[in-house]
C-alpha positions in Angstrom: 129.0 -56.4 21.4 128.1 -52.7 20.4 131.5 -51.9 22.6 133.5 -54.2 20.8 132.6 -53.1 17.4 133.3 -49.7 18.4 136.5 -50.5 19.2 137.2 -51.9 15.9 139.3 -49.5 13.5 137.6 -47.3 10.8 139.2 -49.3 8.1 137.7 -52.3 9.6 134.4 -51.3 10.5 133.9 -49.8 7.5 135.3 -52.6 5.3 132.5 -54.6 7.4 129.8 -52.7 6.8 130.1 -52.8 2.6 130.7 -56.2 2.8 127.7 -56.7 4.7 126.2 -54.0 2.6 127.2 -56.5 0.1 125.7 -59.4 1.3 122.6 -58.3 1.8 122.7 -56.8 -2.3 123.8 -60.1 -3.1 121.1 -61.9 -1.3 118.2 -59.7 -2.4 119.6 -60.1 -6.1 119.9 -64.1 -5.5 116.2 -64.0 -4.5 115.3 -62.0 -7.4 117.0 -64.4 -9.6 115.5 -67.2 -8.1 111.7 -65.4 -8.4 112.7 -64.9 -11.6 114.0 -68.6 -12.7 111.2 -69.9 -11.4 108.8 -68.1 -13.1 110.3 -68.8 -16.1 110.9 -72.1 -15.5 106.7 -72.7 -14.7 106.0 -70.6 -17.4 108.1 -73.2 -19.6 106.6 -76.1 -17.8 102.7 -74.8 -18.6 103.2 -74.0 -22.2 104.8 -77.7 -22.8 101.3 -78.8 -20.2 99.3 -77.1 -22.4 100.3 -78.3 -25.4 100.6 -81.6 -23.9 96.9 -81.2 -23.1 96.3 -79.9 -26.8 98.5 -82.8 -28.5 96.8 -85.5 -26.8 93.2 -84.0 -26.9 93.1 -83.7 -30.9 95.3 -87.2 -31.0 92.8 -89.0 -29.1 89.4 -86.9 -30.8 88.8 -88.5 -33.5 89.0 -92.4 -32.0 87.0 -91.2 -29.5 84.0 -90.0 -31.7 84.5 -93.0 -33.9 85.2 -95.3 -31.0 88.1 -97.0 -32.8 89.1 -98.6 -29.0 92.1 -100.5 -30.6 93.6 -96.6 -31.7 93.1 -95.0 -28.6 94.7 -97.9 -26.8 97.5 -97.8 -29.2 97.8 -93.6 -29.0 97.7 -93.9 -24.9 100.2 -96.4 -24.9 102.6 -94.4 -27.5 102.3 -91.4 -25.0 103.1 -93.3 -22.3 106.2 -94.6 -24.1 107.4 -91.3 -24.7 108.7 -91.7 -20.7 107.4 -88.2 -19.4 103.6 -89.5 -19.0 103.6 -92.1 -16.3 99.4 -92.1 -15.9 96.7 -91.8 -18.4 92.8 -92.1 -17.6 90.0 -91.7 -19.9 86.8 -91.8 -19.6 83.6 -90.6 -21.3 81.1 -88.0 -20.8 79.3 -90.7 -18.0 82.4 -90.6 -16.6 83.4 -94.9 -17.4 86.4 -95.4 -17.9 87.6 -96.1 -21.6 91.5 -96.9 -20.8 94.4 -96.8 -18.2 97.7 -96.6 -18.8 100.5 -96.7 -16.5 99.4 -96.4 -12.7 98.6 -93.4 -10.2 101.9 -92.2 -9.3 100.1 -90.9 -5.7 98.5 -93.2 -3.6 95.8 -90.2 -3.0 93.1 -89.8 -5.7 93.5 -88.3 -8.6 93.0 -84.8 -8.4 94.2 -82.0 -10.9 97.1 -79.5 -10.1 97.3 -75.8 -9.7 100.5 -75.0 -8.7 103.7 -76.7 -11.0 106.5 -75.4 -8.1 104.2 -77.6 -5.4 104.3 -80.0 -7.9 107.5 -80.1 -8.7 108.4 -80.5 -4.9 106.6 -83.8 -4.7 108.7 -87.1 -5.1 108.9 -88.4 -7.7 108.0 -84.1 -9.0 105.0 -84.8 -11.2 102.1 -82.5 -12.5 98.3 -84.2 -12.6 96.3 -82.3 -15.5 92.9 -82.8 -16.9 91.5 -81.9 -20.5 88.2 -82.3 -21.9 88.3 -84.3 -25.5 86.5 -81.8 -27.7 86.0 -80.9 -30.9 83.9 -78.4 -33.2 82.9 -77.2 -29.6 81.4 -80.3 -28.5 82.6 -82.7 -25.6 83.1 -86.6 -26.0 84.7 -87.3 -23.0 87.6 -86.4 -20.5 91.3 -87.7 -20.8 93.7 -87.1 -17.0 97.2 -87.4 -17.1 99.8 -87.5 -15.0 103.0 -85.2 -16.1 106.8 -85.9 -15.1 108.2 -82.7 -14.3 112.1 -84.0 -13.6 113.0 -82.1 -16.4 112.0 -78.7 -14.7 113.8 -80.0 -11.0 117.3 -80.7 -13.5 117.0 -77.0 -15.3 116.1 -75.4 -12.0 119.3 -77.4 -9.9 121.4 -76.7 -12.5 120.5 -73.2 -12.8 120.5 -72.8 -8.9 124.0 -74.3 -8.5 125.9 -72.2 -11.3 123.8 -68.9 -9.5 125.4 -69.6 -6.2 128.7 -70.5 -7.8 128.8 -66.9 -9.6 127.4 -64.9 -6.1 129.8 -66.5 -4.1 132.9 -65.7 -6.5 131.2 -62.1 -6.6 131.2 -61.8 -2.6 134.7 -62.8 -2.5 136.3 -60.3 -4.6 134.4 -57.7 -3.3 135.1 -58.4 0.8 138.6 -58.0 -0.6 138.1 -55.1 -2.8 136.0 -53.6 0.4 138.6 -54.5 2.9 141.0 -52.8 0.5 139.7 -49.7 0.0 138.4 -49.5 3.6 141.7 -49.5 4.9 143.1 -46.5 2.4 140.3 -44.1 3.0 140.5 -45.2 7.5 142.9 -42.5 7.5 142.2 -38.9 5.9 138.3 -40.0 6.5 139.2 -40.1 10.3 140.0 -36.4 9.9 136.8 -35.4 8.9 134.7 -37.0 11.7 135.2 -34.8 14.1 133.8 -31.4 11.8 131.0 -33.9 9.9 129.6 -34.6 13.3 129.5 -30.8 14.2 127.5 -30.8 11.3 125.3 -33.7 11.9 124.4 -32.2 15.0 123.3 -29.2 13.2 126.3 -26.6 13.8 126.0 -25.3 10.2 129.1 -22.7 11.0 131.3 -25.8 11.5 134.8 -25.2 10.3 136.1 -28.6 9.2 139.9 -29.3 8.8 141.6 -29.0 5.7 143.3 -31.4 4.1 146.4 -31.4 1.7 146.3 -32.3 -2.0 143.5 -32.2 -4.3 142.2 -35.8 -4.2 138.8 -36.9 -3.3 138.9 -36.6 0.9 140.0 -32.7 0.1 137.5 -32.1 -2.7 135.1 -34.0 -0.2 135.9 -31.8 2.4 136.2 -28.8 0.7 132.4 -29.5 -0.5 131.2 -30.0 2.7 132.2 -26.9 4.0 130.4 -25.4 0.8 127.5 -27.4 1.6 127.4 -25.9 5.3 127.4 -22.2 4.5 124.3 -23.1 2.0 122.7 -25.0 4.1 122.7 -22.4 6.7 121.6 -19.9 4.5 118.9 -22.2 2.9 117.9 -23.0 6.6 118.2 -19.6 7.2 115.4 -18.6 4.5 113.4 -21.2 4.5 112.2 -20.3 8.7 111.4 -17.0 7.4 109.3 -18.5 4.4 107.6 -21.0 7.1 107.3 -18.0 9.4 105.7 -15.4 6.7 103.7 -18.8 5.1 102.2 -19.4 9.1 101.2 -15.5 9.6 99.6 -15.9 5.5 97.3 -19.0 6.6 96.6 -18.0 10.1 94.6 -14.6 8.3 93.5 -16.6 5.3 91.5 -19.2 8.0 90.9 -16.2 10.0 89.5 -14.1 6.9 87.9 -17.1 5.7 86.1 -17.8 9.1 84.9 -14.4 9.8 83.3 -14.3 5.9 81.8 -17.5 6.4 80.1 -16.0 9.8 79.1 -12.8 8.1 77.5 -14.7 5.0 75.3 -16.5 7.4 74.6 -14.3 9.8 73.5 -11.5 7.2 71.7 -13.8 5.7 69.9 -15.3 8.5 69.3 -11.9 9.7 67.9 -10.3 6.4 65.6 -12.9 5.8 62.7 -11.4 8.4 62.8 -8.0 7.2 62.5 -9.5 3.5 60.1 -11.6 4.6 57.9 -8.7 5.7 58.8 -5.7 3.1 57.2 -8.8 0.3 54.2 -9.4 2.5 53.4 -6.2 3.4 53.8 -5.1 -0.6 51.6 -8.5 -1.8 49.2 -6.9 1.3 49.1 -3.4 -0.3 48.7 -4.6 -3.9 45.8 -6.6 -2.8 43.7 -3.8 -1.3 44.7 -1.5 -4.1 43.6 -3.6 -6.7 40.0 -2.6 -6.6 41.0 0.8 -6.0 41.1 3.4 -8.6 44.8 4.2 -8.2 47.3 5.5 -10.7 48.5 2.0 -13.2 52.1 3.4 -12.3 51.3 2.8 -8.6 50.5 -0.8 -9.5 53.0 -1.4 -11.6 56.0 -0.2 -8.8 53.9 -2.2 -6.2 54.7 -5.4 -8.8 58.3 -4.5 -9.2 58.4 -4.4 -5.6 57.3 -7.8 -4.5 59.1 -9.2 -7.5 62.3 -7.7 -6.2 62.1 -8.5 -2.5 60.9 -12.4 -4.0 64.1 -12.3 -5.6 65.9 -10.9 -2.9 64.5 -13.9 -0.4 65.7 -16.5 -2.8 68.9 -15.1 -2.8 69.2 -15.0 0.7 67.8 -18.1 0.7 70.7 -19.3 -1.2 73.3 -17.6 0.5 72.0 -19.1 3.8 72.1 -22.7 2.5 75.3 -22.0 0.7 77.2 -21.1 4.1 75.5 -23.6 6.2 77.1 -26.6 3.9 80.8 -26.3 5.9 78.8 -25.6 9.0 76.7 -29.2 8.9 79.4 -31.3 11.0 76.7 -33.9 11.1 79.1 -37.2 10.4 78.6 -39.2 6.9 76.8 -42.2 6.5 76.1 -44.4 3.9 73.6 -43.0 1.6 71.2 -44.8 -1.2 71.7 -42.8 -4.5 68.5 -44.3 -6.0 66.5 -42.8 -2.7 68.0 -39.6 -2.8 67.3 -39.1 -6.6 63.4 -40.2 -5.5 63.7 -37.4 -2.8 64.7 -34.8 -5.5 61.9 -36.2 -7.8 59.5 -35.6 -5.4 60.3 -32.5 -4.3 60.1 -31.4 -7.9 57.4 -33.0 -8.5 55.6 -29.5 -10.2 58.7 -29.0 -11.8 58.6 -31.9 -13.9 55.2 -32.2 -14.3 54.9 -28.7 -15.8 57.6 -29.5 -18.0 56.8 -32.5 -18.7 60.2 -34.0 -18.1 61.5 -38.0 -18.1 64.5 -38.2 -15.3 65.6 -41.8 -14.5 68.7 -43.6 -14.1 70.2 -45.8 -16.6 70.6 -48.9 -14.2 70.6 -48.9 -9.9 72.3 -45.8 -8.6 75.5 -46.8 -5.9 75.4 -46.3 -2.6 77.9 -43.7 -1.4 79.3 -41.8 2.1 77.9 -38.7 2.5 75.2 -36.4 4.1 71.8 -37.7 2.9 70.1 -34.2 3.0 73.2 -32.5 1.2 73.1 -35.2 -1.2 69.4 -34.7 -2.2 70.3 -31.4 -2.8 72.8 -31.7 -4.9 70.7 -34.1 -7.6 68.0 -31.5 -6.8 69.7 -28.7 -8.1 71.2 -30.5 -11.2 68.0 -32.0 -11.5 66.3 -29.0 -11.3 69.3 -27.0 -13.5 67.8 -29.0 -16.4 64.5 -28.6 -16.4 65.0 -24.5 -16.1 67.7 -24.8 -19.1 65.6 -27.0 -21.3 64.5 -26.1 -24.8 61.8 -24.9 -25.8 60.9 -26.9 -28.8 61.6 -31.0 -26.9 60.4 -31.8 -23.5 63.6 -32.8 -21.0 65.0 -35.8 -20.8 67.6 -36.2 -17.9 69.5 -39.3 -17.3 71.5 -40.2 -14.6 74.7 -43.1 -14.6 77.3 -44.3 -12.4 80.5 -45.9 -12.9 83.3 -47.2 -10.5 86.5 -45.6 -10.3 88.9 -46.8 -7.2 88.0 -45.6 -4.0 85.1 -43.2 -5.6 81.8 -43.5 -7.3 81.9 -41.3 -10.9 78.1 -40.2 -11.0 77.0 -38.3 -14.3 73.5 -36.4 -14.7 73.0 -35.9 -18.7 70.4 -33.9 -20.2 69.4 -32.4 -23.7 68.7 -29.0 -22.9 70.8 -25.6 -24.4 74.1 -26.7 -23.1 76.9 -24.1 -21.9 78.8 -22.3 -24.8 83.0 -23.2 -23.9 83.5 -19.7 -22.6 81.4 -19.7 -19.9 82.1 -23.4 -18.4 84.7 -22.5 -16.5 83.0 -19.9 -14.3 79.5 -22.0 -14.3 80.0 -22.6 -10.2 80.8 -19.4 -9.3 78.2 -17.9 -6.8 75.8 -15.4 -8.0 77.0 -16.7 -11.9 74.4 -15.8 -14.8 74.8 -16.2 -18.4 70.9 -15.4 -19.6 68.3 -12.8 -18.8 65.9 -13.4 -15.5 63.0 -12.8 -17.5 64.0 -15.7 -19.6 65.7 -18.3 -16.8 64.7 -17.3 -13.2 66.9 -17.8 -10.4 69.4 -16.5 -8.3 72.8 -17.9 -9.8 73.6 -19.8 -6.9 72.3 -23.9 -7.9 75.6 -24.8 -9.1 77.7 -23.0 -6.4 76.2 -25.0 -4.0 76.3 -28.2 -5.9 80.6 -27.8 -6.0 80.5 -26.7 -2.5 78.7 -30.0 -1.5 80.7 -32.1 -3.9 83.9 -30.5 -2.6 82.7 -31.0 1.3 82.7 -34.7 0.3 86.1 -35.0 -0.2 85.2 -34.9 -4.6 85.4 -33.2 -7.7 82.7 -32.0 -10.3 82.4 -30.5 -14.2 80.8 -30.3 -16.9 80.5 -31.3 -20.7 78.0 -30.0 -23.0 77.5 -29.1 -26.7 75.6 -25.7 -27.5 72.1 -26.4 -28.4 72.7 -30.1 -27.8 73.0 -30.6 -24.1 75.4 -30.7 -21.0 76.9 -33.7 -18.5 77.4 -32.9 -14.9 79.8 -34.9 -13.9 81.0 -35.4 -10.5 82.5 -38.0 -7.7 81.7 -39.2 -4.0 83.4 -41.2 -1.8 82.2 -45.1 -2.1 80.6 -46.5 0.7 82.6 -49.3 1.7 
C-alpha cells in the first residue's frame, strides 16, 4: 500500500493529503460543534427543569399548607395537560402519597435523573425530577415529576442534520479546491525536492535550483536558500555557545564542589584546636582568678574565651551549613506538629527565659522532607524570634499553614523588631548581621541555613515584616502525598 501511494503523482498525493488534512479539521470541528450543541442544548433543558421545579413548587405551596386537596388535584391535573408532564407524584413529609397524575413512564421505580443527554436517549426521552414543596424555608412535602424532553431530541436532530449538511458541502469544495491547486504547484514543487531533502538531511551548504519568474515557488526557493546559509551560521554559533556553556558548568560544579569540600573540611578540622585554645583559656582564667594578677591579664583572658566561643559557634555553623547538600539520607514523610515539639524542646531555656508563647494556629501538615533538617529549620526561625524580640512585650510566635497545589505554604509570624526594607533582601546571606553582638549574639548564619534547607527541599522562603511591629517567615515544602 505504502508502494502504491508512492507511486501516486505529487499533484495527487498531495491533493490527498489536504483533503485528508481536511477531513480530519472537519471532523474535530463537527465534534466540537456537537460538544458544544449539546451543552447548550442541556443547559436549555435544566433552566426550563428548574423553573419547572420552581413553577410547580410555589403553585402547589400554598394548597399544600392549607390542604385545599380539590386545588392541588386541579393544579396537578392542569400541568399534566400542558402535554410535557406525563407523571406527577406527591406526597408529604411521611412520605403518603397526596396525588398521582398520569402513570410512570418507566416500568423501573421512580428514581430522579442526573444526566439530561442519558435522558434524553431513553424512549420515549424523558427527565424524572424531584423538588421539595417549601416555603419561608420550611418543608411540607415532596412533589416528582416526570419531564418530556422530545423537544430537546427535535432541536438537537434538527441542529445535527443542517451541521452535517453544511460540513459535507464544505468537504466538497475544498477536495476540489485541493485537487486544484495540488495539481498547479505538482510541477515547480517537484523541482525543489531534490535540494529540500539535502537540507532535511542536514547539508546546510545545499545549493537548490533556481527557478524562473518571481512567483511564490521562486520566492520560496530563493528563501530557503537564505534560510540555509543562516541556519548554518546559527548552527554554527550556537555549538560554540554549547561548547563554551559545557567548559562554564563543568568549573562552576567543579568550583562549587571543591568550596563545598573545603567549607567542611576546614570546619571540621578547626573545630578541635578551638575546642582546646577555649578550654585551656576558661582553665587559665580559673586558676588566675584568686591570683593577684594584673586586671588587664583578666580582662584579655575574657576576651579570649569570648572570641574562641564565638569562633566555635561559627564553625559550628559553617559545619552544619555544608553538611545540608551532603545529607543524601532519602525524604520521608514528616509530622510538622512533632517537629515544631522537637524545636520547643530543644529551646526549652530559650523560651522559658524569655518567656515566649509559640503555638500553631490549627494542626501543622504533614510534609516530605528530612525530619532532622526540618527541626532545624523551625528551630532556627523559632529561635530567630526569641533573639529579635522586644524588649518591652514578651514573644509571641505563631505558626500557620495553608495549601497551595503540590506544596504546603508554612508561615512562622512573630512580634518582635522586624527587618527595615533595606536589609530583607540580604537577610539569608551567610555570615549576615544587621545589629551589634553585644546586643543580639550569634554568628549570622540561622537564616542561611534555614534557605539552604528550604531550597534542598525542592522550595522557596521570604520574609515580611514591619519595623518595630514584627516579621513573617514565609516558606514552602513539598506535600506529602
Amino acid at each position: 500500500m505504502i508502494g502504491s501511494w508512492r507511486r501516486l503523482p505529487l499533484g495527487i498525493r498531495l491533493s490527498l493529503a489536504c483533503v485528508a488534512a481536511e477531513v480530519i479539521l472537519i471532523s474535530l470541528l463537527t465534534l466540537g460543534a456537537v460538544r458544544i450543541l449539546d451543552n447548550n442544548l442541556t443547559a436549555r433543558a435544566l433552566v426550563r427543569i428548574n423553573d419547572m421545579r420552581s413553577l410547580m413548587a410555589i403553585s402547589l405551596a400554598d394548597p399544600l399548607i392549607r390542604k385545599d386537596y380539590g386545588q392541588l388535584s386541579d393544579t396537578l391535573h392542569s400541568f399534566r395537560q400542558r402535554g410535557d408532564i406525563p407523571y406527577a407524584l406527591l406526597t408529604d413529609l411521611s412520605g403518603h402519597v397526596l396525588f398521582i397524575e398520569g402513570k410512570e413512564v418507566d416500568a423501573e421505580p421512580f428514581v430522579p435523573d442526573t444526566n439530561i443527554l442519558e435522558a434524553a436517549a431513553k424512549t420515549p426521552p424523558h427527565f424524572h425530577a424531584e423538588t421539595e414543596i417549601e416555603l419561608d424555608g420550611q418543608s411540607y412535602g415532596t412533589l416528582r415529576f416526570t419531564l418530556s424532553l422530545s423537544f430537546l431530541v427535535e432541536a438537537r436532530n434538527q441542529l445535527l442534520t443542517t451541521l452535517t449538511l453544511i460540513g459535507s458541502l464544505v468537504a466538497a469544495l475544498s477536495i476540489a479546491v485541493f485537487f486544484a491547486i495540488g495539481l498547479m504547484l505538482a510541477k515547480p514543487i517537484k523541482a525543489l525536492t531534490v535540494g529540500a531533502e539535502a537540507l532535511a538531511a542536514g547539508d546546510m551548504n545545499v545549493m537548490l535550483p533556481i527557478t524562473n519568474g518571481g512567483d511564490e515557488v521562486g520566492r520560496l526557493t530563493a528563501a530557503f536558500a537564505r534560510m540555509a546559509a543562516a541556519l548554518s551560521f546559527r548552527i554554527s554559533e550556537l555549538q560554540d555557545n554549547q561548547t563554551r556553556l559545557n567548559r562554564t558548568v563543568e568549573e562552576l560544579v567543579r568550583s562549587n564542589s571543591e568550596l563545598e569540600r573545603f567549607a567542611f573540611v576546614a570546619s571540621h578540622d578547626l573545630r578541635e584546636p578551638i575546642r582546646s585554645v577555649v578550654s585551656f583559656s576558661q582553665l587559665l582564667e580559673r586558676k588566675l582568678k584568686d591570683k593577684n594578677v594584673d586586671p588587664d591579664i583578666s580582662e584579655y583572658l575574657r576576651f579570649l574565651v569570648d572570641a574562641g566561643k564565638r569562633m566555635n559557634e561559627l564553625v559550628t555553623d559553617l559545619l552544619d551549613f555544608s553538611r545540608i547538600d551532603a545529607d543524601e539520607e532519602p525524604f520521608v514523610s514528616v509530622s510538622l506538629d512533632k517537629s515544631l515539639a522537637s524545636a520547643k524542646e530543644n529551646l526549652a531555656d530559650a523560651i522559658e527565659k524569655s518567656k515566649a508563647t509559640v503555638r500553631a494556629e490549627g494542626p501543622l501538615p504533614d510534609v516530605r522532607g528530612n525530619p532532622i533538617q526540618l527541626i532545624e529549620l523551625l528551630q532556627n526561625l523559632i529561635g530567630n524570634s526569641i533573639k529579635f524580640c522586644r524588649r518591652d512585650e514578651a514573644p509571641l510566635i505563631k505558626l500557620s499553614a495553608r495549601r497551595q497545589d503540590q506544596e504546603w505554604v508554612i508561615s512562622v509570624a512573630d512580634n518582635g523588631i522586624g527587618i527595615e526594607p533595606e536589609f530583607r533582601s540580604k537577610a539569608f546571606d551567610i555570615f549576615r548581621r544587621y545589629h551589634r553582638a553585644d546586643l543580639y549574639p550569634g554568628t549570622g548564619m540561622g537564616l542561611a541555613i534555614c534557605k539552604r534547607i528550604v531550597e534542598r527541599h525542592k522550595g522557596n522562603i521570604w520574609i515580611d515584616s514591619m519595623p518595630g511591629k514584627g516579621s513573617v517567615f514565609t516558606f514552602t515544602l513539598p506535600a506529602a502525598n
